[in-house]
N, C-alpha and C positions, 0 to 999 in steps of 0.2 A: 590735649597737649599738642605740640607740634609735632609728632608723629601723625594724628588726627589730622591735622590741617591738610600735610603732605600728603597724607590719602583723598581726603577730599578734590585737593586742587589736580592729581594725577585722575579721580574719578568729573570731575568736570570735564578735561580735557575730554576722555572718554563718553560722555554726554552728547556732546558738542558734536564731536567727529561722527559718532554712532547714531546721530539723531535718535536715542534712548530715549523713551518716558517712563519716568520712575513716579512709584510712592512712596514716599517717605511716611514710616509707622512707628508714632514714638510710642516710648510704653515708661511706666512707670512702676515701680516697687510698690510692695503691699502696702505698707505704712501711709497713714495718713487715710480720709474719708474718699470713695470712689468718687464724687463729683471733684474734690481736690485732684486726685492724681489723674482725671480728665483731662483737666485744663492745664495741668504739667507737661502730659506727653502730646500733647496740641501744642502749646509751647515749644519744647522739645524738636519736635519736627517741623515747623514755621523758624525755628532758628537754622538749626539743618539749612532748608530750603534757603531761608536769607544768604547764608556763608556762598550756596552755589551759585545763587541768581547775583549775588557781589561779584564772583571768578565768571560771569559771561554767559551761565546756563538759561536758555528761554525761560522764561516764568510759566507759561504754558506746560513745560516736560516735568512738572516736579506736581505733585501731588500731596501736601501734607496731610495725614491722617491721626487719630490719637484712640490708642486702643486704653489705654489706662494700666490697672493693675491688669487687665481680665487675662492676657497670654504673656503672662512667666514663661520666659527663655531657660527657667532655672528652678525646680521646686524648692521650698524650705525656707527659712526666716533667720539665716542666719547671714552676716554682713556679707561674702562670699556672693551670697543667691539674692541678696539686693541690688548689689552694684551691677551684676552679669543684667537685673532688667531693667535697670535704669537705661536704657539708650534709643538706638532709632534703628531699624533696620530700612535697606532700601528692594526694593523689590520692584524690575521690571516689568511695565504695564503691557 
């Protein structure tokens, strides 16, 4: 949503300035077959990466990575604890 955006574009800035290199680590929910939610949270994190290298960020400082279902942010199966691991974390290199 556009609160997201707003974070991104204030954390670009911060990129930029900081000469930061980040990975981006997308992850995905349990549901669905492991080589499916692979190529999700690789997805997931290459779009990440697109939105900041659009706002100005080297293409070099970003790293996208795709861990899958395998590190839940959140144990259990219930809607709650899918949506918490559907996302990207970013993580200073």
């Amino acid at each position: 949503g556009p609160e997201g955006q707003t974070a991104l574009a204030t954390l670009a800035d911060c990129i930029k300035k900081n000469g930061w290199k980040l990975r981006l680590e997308g992850h995905a929910d349990e549901r669905g077959t492991e080589e499916y939610n692979l190529q999700l949270s690789n997805r997931r994190a290459a779009s990440v990466k697109r939105y900041l290298t659009d706002l100005g960020v080297a293409d070099g400082a970003l790293e996208p990575v795709g861990y899958g279902e395998n590190k839940p942010a959140v144990p259990g199966s219930s809607e709650a604890a899918w949506a918490a691991n559907r996302r990207v974390e970013l993580v200073k290199r």
